[in-house]
Steps between C-alpha positions, in 0.01 A plus 500: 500500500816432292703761690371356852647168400819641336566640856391195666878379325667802537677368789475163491706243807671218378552238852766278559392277789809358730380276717673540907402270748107359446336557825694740631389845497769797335402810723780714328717633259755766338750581242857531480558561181279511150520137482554380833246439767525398879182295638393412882252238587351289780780220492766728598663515179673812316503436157693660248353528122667588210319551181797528245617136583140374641702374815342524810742443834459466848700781666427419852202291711384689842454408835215280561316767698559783235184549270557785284224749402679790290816583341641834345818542341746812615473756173808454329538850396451819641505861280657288190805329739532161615476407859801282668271298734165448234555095544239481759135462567276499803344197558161502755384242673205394720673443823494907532918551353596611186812391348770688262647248320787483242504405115704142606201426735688587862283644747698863598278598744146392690287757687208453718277720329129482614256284707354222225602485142726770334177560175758705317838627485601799235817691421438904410615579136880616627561205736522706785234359692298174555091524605349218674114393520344256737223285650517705835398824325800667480742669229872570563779672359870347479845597413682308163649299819191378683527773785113632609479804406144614580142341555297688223164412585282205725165425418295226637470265186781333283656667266536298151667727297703800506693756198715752492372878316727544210720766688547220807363767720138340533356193571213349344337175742210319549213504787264203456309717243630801512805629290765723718733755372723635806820737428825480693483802622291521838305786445401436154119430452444045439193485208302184576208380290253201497679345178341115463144337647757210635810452645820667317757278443718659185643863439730605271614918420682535214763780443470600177136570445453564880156253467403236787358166498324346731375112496255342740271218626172658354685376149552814336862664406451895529722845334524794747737758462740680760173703656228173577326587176338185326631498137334136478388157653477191300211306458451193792731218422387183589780463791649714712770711319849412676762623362550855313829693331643770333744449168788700565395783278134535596316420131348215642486271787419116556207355730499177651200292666394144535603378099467772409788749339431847305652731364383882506553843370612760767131631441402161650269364168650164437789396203497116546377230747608144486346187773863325611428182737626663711322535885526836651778740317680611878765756350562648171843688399571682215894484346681811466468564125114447565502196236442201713300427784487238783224321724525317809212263510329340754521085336848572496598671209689764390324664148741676313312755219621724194378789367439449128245629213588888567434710240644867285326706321649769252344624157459179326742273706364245746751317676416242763716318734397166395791280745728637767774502225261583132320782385256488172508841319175525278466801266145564449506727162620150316497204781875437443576340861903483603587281837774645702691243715719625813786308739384539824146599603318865383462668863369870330442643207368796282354609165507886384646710265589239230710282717415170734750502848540210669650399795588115632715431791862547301395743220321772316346452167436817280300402166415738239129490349668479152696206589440229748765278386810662633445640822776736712612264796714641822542365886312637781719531814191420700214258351196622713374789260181671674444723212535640173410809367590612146461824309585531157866520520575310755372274808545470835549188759461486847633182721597474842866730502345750258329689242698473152454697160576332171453564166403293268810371334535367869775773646457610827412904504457571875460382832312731685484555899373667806545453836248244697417366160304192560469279123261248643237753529503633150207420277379714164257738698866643710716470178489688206712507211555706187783561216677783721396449848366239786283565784483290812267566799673479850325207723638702824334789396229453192493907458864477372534414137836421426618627125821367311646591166455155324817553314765569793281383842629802667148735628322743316585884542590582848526117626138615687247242472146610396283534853085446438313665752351147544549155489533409196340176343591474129784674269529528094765668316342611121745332238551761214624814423831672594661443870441899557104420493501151689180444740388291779161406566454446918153348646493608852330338765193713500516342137561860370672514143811743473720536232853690524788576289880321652706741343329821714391337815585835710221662320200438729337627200558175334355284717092486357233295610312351180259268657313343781380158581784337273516125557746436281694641173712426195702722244510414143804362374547693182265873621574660807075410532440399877159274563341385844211402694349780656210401737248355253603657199800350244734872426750546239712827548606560117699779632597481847765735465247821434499522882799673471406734221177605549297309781161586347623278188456237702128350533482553147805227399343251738277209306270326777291198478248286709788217684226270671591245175857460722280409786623537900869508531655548169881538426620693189801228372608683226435738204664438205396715141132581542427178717488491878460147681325524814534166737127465681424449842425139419846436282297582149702733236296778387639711149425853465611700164606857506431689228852551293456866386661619872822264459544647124456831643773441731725386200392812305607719774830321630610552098338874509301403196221784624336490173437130481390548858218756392406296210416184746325763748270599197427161408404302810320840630528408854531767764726281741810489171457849485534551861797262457630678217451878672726392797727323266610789324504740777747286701697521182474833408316501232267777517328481136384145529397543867278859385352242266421198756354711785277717257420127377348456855373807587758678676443877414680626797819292425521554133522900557779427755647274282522804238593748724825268570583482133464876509790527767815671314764263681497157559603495879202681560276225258699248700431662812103505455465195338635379849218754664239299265580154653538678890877448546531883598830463694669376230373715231624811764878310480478518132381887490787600729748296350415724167521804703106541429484620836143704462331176310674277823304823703162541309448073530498532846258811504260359233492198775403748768825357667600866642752353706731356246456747293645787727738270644648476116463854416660596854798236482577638073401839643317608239083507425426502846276857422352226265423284748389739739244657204362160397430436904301807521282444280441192593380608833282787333318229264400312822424781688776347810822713657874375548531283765864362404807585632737506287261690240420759779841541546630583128188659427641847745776496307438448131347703231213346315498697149267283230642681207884461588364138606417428110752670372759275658292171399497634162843561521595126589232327281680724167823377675388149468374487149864646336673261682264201372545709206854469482515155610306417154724667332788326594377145517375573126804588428666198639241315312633617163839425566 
């Protein structure tokens, strides 16, 4: 019960009333800037609020016969630049025009728009184009001047409400009770659905988390996402809901009904509610930095609300945003409680890796755990901050012009960029962020993962972007360990787990699928130990990595549990030492420990203490750390401790090849199998030939039954093809079959096949290959003593 009502506060809304004109009703409203708000009502009047100075002005009164409905500000930015002509709105009215009119209140242009009242007017998210809804039915597209450009759709009922999709190529709209969502193109399939039991009045579609919501007259608010799926409906207010929107960054979204204003999670379960005298709540806008938010009321009123009472969670630090401009650090080991005060107002922030980021509309904060007195202070060139995103070296923001790495002493590292890069639309499921490297999905195309060196900006590799076979939903770079071995965790749309390595993304090899039904994920922050929710079961993957080094490793490093404690819809927040936090369905936290032998493991590894390693192995006697432990050492080459670990778990067949490697006379060709043992075969070939081992390159191929390769080597170093040839043979005699191939056919007519000149030449090159490892001991102990 005490976490339900902890929540209740976690997001609490602090109202400043300013009273309009009593009696006349405000039908809408919009920002210009984070602290300035433009208001329309019934008696004509554009008013002009400022919140800094708590001035309100009249900017112009309308003709008599001009009632306005909606209004919807031009974007002022577009791709990170500025737009010349952003000082306008549109205005609708109910006499069937809409109006775009300027910042100074003149009226540039009127067009006669539909039969009855204009319902709602909206501006795509590149200013490009207007979109026009009305009480005859019918939805229109217009130029950034006014000029018709098409009639997208006529129905025989008004339309209340209309959005743009987050790419402005789709339109979401309502249909009495039905919910409409109709591309631009004209051969592209319209999804319609049976969305409320009454009348439709609100939608809103967010661009960042791609989610809809839909508000009606049966009094519930309702989550869908992009497809018509129900993600969830609200219990039955006691008045019809009216009024519904989006915060800029999708986290949560305000609901507006008769008295009534709430505040609720993206999931839809509810932070806050408070009962303003209010009437009906017509219109609600969110500012750009997502920290205020603005009613137009039906008695009159506009409500003006702040987001306060958010709270960060790290090790023992609580911090809670306690005004707009104060935060209250607690630590819980001894209750020693510092307040933090700021200038302007905290629009974002974050707490990870030891350090608190925070962002108001001027400046960035960077406190240290071990010292909240004397924080690192520099200017932001733009104050709306979207997100941060830190690592343990370094953090990264995100505001309208850009994405920005810094470090913590507060100096700028990189700016990274790609072409059609949107920053509105980034959120911490397309951005990922470790010491070395940064991964961003593309919005355009959500196969293409964008990947950046964090410490220049300039692409990874070859400048080629990582391409998914699928959608993807969800990325996670791991956060330790050398560059050389970074990975990135991708949920697809099928909600398929994959995990791949950046540094050899040409290798399809690389690319391994490590689970299914994964609804969402976390990495450690100290262990490269990856947890999720995986259908119905909780799954840590102590060693994620053994995908790569032996895939039959795998199932045995994976710890699962029962989830149905997390209930329907849970969200993994964060997993910090052996703690995850899991955010419920219904806003609850839920804690889950790890057990800490697999992050010490890690350690023991990363510092190639092997014998420490086998001493915790022995003592916790749990099959999944020697699993763990058996890929660990194979990846690194350590042959004795792996023998150990997969005898440990039962491995017969894998300890005897493990000692035939350590029997090998050179180490190319201990290399070069060790690379056969985890399945990279082409590149344990490239090391063979590079040693001139060009029988071992040869026999690999042949012990694969890959007769192909193998006489395609022993043809282009011409020598073993009689080898080749032999080993063929009898491979057809054994299964009773004849040659059927080519190319074997071909050579066969004209090469001898003699088995004892066959082994004498093998012996040959295998006695060749043990004096020169011979000889290369010699001389490197030689060096030694010197």
């Amino acid at each position: 019960m005490a976490i339900h009502l902890l929540l209740l506060f976690c997001f609490n809304i602090h109202i400043q009333y300013k009273l309009l004109f009593p009696k006349q009703l405000v039908s809408c409203l919009g920002w210009t800037t984070a602290d300035e708000l433009y208001s329309c009502s019934e008696d004509h009047h554009i008013l002009r609020w400022n919140l800094l100075t708590n001035e309100t002005n009249l900017v112009v009164k309308l003709q008599e016969d001009l009632f306005p409905i909606d209004l919807h500000w031009l974007p002022k930015t577009v791709g990170g630049k500025k737009q010349a002509q952003a000082e306008i709105f549109v205005l609708t009215s109910t006499d069937g025009k809409f109006h775009l009119v300027s910042r100074v209140g003149r009226i540039e242009k009127t067009v006669d728009a539909h039969k009855g009242a204009v319902l709602a007017g909206r501006w795509n998210y590149d200013g490009t184009a207007l979109i026009t809804a009305g009480e005859d039915g019918q939805i229109k597209i217009w130029s950034k001047s006014g000029m018709l450009r098409s009639t997208l759709a006529q129905q025989g009922s008004p339309v209340y409400s209309v959005a743009w999709g987050p790419d402005s190529d789709r339109i979401l709209y309502t249909s009495g009770r039905q919910l409409i969502i109709k591309p631009l193109q004209p051969s592209s399939k319209v999804l319609q659905w049976k969305a409320h039991d009454g009348i439709i009045v609100k939608v809103d579609w967010n661009p960042v988390n791609d989610l809809i919501l839909s508000a009606g007259e049966d009094c519930k608010y309702k989550v869908w996402d992009s497809y018509g799926r129900l993600l969830y409906t609200s219990s039955s207010h006691d008045y019809p809901v009216t009024s519904i929107s989006w915060s800029p960054d999708g986290e949560v979204f305000a609901v507006g009904s008769f008295n009534t204003l709430r505040l609720c999670d993206k999931t839809g379960w509810s932070y806050a509610l408070e009962k303003p005298n209010t009437g009906s709540v017509f219109s609600l806008a969110w500012s750009a930095d997502g920290t205020q938010l603005a009613g137009a009321c039906g008695n009159g009123h506009v409500i003006f609300a702040h987001v306060v009472e958010q709270r960060w969670e790290w090790r023992s630090f609580e911090i809670t945003l306690t005004k707009r401009r104060t935060m209250q650090v607690r630590n819980v080991v001894n209750d020693a409680v510092d307040i933090l005060e700021f200038r302007d107002r905290v629009i974002k922030a974050s707490l990870a890796h030891g350090h608190l980021v925070v962002t108001t509309s001027l400046q960035c904060y960077v406190y240290s755990a071990k010292n909240w007195n004397t924080p690192l202070i520099f200017d932001l060139k733009e104050g709306t901050v979207s997100l941060i995103v830190q690592a343990e070296k370094h953090f990264l923001l995100v505001d309208g012009a850009g994405l920005y790495v810094f470090s913590y002493e507060g100096r700028l590292i990189s700016t990274p960029r790609f072409p059609g890069m949107r920053t509105d639309i980034l959120n911490t499921q397309s951005v990922s962020l470790s010491n070395d490297s940064i991964a961003i999905r593309d919005k355009s195309d959500e196969k293409v993962i964008f990947l950046f060196d964090a410490l220049t900006g300039k692409a990874l590799g070859d400048g080629k972007p990582l391409t998914h076979k699928m959608e993807v939903v969800e990325i996670a770079l791991d956060q330790c360990g050398p560059s050389s071995e970074r990975k990135i965790a991708v949920i697809d749309k099928n909600r398929d787990l994959y995990l791949t390595s950046l540094r050899r993304l040409n290798k399809e090899h690389n690319v391994c699928k490590i689970g299914t039904m994964v609804h969402t994920m976390a990495w450690n922050d100290s262990a490269n130990i990856l947890c999720g929710i995986q259908d119905t079961q909780f799954t840590v993957w102590h060693y994620p990595s053994a995908v790569f080094t032996d895939k039959d490793l795998l199932p045995k490093t994976i710890y699962m549990k029962d989830a149905s404690e997390f209930s329907r819809a849970p969200h993994i927040l964060n997993y910090v030492g052996t703690k995850v936090t899991v955010r419920r369905g219904d806003g609850s936290l839920v804690y889950s420990s790890v057990s800490p032998y697999s992050t010490l493991l890690h350690e023991y590894s990363a510092s190639s203490r092997w014998e420490d390693a086998l001493r915790l192995c022995r003592f916790a006697k749990d099959l999944s750390l020697w699993a763990c432990l058996a890929g660990m050492a194979m990846s690194n080459r350590e042959l004795t401790t792996a023998e150990v670990a997969y005898a440990a778990i039962g491995e017969v067949d894998k300890v005897q090849y493990i000692n035939s490697i350590k029997e090998l006379p050179s180490k190319e060709s201990s290399l070069a199998h060790i690379l056969m043992f985890s399945g990279h075969v082409q590149e344990a070939e490239a090391t063979l030939l590079q040693a001139g081992l060009i029988y071992q390159a040869i026999q690999i191929h042949i012990n694969l039954y890959n007769w192909d390769r193998a006489l395609e080597l022993a043809v282009k170093h011409k020598t073993h093809v009689d080898t080749v040839l032999a080993y063929r043979q009898k491979f057809l005699l054994d299964f009773g079959k004849k040659e059927t191939n080519k190319r074997f056919l071909q050579y066969d007519e004209g090469v001898e096949v003699d088995w004892e000149k066959i082994q004498a030449k093998v012996e040959m090159e295998l006695a060749k290959e043990r004096e020169k490892a011979a000889t290369a001991s010699v001389k490197n102990s030689v060096a030694f003593r010197h």
